[in-house]
C-alpha positions in Angstrom: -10.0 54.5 23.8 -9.2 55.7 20.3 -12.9 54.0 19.1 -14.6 55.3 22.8 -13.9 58.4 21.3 -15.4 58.2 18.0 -18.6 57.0 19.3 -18.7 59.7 21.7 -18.6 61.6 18.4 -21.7 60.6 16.7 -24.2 63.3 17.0 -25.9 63.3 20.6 -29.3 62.5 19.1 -28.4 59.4 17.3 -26.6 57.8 20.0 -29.8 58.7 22.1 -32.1 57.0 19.2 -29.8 54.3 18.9 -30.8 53.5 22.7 -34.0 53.9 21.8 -33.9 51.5 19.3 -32.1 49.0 21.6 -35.0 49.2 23.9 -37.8 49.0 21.5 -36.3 46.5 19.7 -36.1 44.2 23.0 -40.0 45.0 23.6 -40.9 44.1 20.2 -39.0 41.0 20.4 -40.7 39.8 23.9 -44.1 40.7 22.4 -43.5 38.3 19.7 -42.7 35.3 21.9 -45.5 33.0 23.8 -46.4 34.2 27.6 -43.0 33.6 29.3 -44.9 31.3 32.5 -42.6 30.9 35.8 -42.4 27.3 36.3 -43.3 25.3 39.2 -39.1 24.2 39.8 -38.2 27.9 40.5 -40.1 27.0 43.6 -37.8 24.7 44.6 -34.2 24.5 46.3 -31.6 21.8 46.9 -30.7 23.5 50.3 -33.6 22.9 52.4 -31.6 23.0 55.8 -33.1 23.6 58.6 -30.9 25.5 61.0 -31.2 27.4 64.0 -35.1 27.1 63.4 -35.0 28.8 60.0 -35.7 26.7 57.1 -34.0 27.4 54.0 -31.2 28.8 56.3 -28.4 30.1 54.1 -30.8 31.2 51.1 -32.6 33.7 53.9 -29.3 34.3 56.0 -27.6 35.4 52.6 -29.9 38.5 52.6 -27.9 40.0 55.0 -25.3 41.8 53.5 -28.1 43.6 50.9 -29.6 45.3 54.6 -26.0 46.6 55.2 -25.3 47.7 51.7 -28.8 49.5 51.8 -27.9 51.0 55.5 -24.6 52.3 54.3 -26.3 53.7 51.2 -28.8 55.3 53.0 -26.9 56.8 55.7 -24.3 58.6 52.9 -26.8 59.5 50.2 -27.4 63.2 51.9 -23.1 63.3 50.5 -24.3 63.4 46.6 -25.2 65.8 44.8 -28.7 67.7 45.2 -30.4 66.3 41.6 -29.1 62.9 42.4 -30.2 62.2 45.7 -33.4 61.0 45.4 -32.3 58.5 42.7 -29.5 57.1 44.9 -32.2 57.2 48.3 -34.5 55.0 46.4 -31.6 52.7 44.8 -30.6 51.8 48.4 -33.7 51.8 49.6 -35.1 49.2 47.0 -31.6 47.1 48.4 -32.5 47.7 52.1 -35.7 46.2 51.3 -34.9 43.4 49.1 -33.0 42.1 52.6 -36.5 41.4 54.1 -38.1 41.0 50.6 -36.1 38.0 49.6 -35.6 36.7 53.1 -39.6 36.2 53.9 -39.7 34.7 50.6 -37.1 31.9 51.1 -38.3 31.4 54.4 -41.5 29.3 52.7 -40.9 29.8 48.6 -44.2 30.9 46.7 -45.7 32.7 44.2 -47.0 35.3 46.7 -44.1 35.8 48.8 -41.7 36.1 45.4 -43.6 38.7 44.8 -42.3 41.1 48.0 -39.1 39.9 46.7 -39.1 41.2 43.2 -41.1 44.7 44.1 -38.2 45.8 45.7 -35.5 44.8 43.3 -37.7 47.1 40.9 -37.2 49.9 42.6 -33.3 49.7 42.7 -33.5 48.6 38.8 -35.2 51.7 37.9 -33.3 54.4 40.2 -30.2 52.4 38.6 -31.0 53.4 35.0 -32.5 57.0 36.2 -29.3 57.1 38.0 -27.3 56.8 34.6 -29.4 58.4 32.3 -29.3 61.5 34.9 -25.7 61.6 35.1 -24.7 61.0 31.4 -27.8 62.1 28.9 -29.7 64.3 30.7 -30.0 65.5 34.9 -33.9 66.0 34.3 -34.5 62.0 34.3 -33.5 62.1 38.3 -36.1 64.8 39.1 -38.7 62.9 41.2 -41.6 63.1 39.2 -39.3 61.0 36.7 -38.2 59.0 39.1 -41.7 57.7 40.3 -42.7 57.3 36.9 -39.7 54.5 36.3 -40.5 53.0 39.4 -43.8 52.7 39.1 -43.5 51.2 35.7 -40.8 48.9 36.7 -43.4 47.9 39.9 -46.0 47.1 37.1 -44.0 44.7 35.6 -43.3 42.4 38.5 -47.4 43.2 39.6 -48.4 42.0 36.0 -46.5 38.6 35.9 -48.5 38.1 39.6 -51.6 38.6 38.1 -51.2 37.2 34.5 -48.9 34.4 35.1 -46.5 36.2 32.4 -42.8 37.1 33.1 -42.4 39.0 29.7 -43.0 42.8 31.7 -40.1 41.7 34.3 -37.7 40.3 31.5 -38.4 43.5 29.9 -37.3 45.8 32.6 -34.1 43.7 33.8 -33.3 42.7 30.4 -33.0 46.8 29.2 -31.6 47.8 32.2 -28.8 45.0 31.2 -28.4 46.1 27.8 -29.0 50.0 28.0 -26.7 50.9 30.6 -23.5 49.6 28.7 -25.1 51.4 25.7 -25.2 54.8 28.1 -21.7 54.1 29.6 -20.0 53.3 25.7 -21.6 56.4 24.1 -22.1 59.0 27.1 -19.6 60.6 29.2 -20.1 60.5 33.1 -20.0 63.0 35.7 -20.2 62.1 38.8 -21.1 58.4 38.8 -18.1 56.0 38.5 -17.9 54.0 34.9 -15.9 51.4 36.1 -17.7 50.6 39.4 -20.8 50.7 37.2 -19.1 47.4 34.8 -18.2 46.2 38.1 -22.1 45.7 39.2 -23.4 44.6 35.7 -20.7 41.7 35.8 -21.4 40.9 39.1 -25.2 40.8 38.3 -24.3 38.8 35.6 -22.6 36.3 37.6 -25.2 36.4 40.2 -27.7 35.1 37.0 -25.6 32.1 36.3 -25.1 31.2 39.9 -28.9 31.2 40.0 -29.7 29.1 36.5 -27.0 26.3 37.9 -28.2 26.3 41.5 -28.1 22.5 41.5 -25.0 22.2 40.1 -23.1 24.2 42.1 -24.5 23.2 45.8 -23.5 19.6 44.1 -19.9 20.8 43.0 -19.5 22.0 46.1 -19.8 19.4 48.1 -23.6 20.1 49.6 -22.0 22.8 51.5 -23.9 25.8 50.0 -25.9 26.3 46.9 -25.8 28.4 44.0 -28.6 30.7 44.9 -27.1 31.5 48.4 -24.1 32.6 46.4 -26.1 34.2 44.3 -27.6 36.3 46.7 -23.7 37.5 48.2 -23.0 38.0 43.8 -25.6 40.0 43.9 -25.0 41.9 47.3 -21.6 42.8 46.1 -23.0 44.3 42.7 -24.8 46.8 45.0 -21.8 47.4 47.0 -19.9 48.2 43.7 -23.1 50.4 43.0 -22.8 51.9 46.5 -18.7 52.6 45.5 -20.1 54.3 41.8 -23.0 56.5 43.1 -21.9 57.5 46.7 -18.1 57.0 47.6 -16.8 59.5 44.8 -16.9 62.9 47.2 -14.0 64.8 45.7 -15.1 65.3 42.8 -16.9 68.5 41.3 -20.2 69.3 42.1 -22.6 68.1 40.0 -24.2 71.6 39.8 -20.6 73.3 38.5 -20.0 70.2 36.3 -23.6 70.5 34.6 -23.5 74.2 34.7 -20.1 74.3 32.2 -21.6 71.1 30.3 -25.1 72.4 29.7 -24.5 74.7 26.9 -22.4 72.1 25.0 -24.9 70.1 25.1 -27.3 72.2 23.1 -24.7 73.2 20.8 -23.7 69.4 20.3 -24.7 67.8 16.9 
């Protein structure tokens, strides 16, 4: 806590250009490696069960929780604060769609149908980061002009690996959102969004990742019984529920108008 401290010291604009720094240092570095191309394996799953009719049946029926979350984000984001709300509506919308996203994808695994997986995913990465910037730099990244901006941007990135064959745009956006927002949570004090259930996700993200690399090796360690990437999908269901705990649960706290009210003029006279 003692070291939290001190790096909450550092004058507000460095930590700010050290995030900067972060970011523009993982651009540069993508831009100096070869096209990233996605190969032709992703395409394929060692859990091709047909059950019930549905082929790939756990990889689609593992979508479900990610509608619930969404639902139950959506029907409690009116709770949060007026300057967050649209940032939280679109997170849990993005998840509400990744559901069907994701699902018509594993349904008959392709290039075009991937892509109505990942557009949606962009949209809860970017009201994620607006989300955190908002809450712990500055509120005027969760206006909605800002908002469409990130989630435009972060759309472009999984529309320019469709048409260029190139993932480095959609590393890009998830690989900053993984390395910024620990940045934001070390150096930034929160308001209303919970810290803790913010690690929470990012671990759980993280886990979702590897359960997704070792696919193979886990539906074989486990006996054929389910595969990494349907676990995947509940890893990465439960990150947004942890999400869902951070940005909407917390109701008794201070209003995010009062909070920012008393906090705004520390923040100019911060150095």
């Amino acid at each position: 806590m003692a070291i939290l401290r001190r790096l909450r010291l550092v004058p507000r604009p460095w930590r700010v250009l050290l995030l900067a720094a972060v970011a523009l240092g993982a651009a540069v570095l993508l831009l100096a490696l070869p096209p990233i191309r996605q190969g032709p394996r992703y395409y394929v799953f060692p859990d091709d069960r047909t059950i019930l009719g549905i082929p790939y049946f756990w990889n689609v029926i593992s979508n479900l929780p990610f509608a619930v979350v969404g639902a139950a984000g959506l029907a409690a984001f009116a709770r949060r604060p007026p300057p967050l709300r649209p940032a939280v509506g679109a997170l849990f919308a993005g998840v509400f769609l990744t559901a069907f996203g994701s699902a018509w994808y594993h349904l008959a695994p392709s290039a075009g149908r991937l892509l109505f997986d990942r557009l949606p995913m962009t949209v809860a990465f970017a009201a994620v980061f607006t989300l955190v910037v908002a809450d712990r730099i500055d509120p005027r990244a969760a206006r909605p002009a800002w908002l469409a901006a990130a989630i435009a941007l972060a759309a472009a990135s999984a529309l320019a690996w469709y048409w260029t064959g190139d993932l480095r745009p959609y590393v890009f956006v998830q690989g900053t959102l993984l390395l910024t927002v620990p940045l934001i949570l070390l150096l930034f004090p929160g308001r209303e969004i919970d810290g803790a259930r913010l690690v929470a996700a990012l671990a759980l993200y993280l886990v979702a990742k590897v359960l997704e690399k070792y696919d193979d090796q886990v539906y074989d360690a486990l006996g054929q019984l389910v595969s990494g990437h349907a676990l995947k999908h509940l890893a990465a269901a439960w990150a947004c529920w942890q999400l869902h705990r951070a940005a909407v649960a917390p109701a008794a706290r201070p209003s995010y108008g009062q909070v920012h009210e008393r906090a705004a003029p520390l923040h100019h006279l911060e150095r």
